[in-house]
VMD Tcl script that draws the C-alpha trace (Angstrom):
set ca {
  {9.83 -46.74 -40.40}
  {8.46 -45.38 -37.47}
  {4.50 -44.12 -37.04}
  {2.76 -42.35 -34.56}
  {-0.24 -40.79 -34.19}
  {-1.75 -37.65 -32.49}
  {-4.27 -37.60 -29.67}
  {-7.05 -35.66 -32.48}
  {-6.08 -38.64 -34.58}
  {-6.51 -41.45 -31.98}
  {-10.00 -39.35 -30.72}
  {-11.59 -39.15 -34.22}
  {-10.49 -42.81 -35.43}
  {-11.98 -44.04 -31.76}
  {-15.40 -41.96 -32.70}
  {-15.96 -42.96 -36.28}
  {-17.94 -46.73 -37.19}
  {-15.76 -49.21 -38.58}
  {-15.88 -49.44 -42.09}
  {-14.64 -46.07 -41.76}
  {-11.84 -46.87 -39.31}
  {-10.91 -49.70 -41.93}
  {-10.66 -47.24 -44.63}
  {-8.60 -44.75 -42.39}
  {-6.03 -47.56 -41.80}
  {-5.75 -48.57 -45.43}
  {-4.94 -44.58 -46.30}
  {-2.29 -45.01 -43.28}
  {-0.43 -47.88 -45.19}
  {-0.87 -45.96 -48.57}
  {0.92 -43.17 -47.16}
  {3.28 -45.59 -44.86}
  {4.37 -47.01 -48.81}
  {5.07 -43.83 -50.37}
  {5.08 -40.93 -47.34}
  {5.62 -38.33 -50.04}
  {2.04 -39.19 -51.99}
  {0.52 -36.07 -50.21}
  {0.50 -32.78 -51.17}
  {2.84 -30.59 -49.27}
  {1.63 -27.53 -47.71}
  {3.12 -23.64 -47.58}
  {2.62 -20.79 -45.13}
  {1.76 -21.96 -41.64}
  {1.64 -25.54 -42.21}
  {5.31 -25.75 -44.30}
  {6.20 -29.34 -43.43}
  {2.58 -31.06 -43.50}
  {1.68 -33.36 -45.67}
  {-2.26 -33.65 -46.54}
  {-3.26 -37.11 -48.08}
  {-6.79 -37.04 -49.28}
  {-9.00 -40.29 -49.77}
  {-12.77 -40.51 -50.77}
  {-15.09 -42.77 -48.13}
  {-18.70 -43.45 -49.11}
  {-18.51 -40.06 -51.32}
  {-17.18 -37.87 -48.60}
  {-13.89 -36.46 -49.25}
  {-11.74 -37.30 -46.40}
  {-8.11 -35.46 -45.48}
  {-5.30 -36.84 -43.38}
  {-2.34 -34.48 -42.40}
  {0.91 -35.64 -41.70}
  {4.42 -34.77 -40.89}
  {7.84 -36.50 -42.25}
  {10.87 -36.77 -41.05}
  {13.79 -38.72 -42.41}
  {16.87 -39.15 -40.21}
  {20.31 -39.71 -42.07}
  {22.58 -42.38 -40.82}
  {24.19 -45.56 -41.70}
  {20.63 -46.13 -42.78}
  {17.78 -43.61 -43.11}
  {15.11 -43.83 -40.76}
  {11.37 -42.71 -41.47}
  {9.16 -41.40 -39.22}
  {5.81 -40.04 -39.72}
  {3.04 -38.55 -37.50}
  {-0.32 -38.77 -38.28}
  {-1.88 -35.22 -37.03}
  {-5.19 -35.48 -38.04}
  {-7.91 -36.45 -40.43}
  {-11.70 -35.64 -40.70}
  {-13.61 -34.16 -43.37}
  {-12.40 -30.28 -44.91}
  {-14.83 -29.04 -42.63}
  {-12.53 -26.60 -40.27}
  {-9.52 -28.86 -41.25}
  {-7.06 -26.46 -41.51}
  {-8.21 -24.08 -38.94}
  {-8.23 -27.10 -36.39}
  {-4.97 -28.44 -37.29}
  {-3.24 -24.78 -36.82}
  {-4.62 -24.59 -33.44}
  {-3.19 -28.25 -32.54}
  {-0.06 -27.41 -33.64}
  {0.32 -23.83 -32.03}
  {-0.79 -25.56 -28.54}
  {1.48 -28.57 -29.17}
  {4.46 -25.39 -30.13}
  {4.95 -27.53 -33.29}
  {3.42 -24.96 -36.10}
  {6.12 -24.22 -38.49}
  {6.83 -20.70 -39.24}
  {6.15 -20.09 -42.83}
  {9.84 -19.55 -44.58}
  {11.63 -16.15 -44.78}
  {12.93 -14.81 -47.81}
  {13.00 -11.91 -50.32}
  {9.33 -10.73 -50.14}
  {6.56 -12.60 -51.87}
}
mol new
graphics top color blue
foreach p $ca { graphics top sphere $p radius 0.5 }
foreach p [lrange $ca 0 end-1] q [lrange $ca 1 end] { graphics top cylinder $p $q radius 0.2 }
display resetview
């Protein structure tokens, strides 16, 4: 398995006091032992994963990306994007993605 994390990851995580930073990295391993635990999203952000965990009762969210790579063995890798509270979550993640070029277009098909 392979991990990396995102400069508004890193900045936040760097920012926040430590009990907080300890409960960020023990959502990281939750979601490093079972990468599909968080719900997928649709639209914009088709291939993100959003983890949610609760901190001193503040709702926290954690997006992420998965890939798994096909081969004699298959090979994980996951990028930790972001997480922060739902304030301007969404709308902050979008723009990191569109200036990274990495927002998924939302799927085409018949319509709805």
């Amino acid at each position: 398995m392979i991990v990396s994390y995102k400069k508004p990851f890193i900045q936040l995580v760097k920012k926040v006091n430590r009990p907080l930073q300890l409960a960020i990295e023990d959502a990281v391993k939750v979601v490093c032992a079972n990468p599909k635990l968080g719900e997928g999203k649709s639209g914009d952000l088709l291939g993100i994963y959003v983890y949610k965990f609760r901190f001193n009762r503040q709702e926290y969210l954690m997006a992420y990306s998965l890939e798994e790579l096909e081969g004699a063995t298959t090979l994980v890798w996951i990028d930790f994007y972001r997480v922060g509270s739902h304030e301007n979550f969404y709308l902050d993640l979008k723009r990191f993605l569109r200036q990274q070029g990495g927002l998924v277009k939302a799927k085409k098909g018949g319509g709805k």
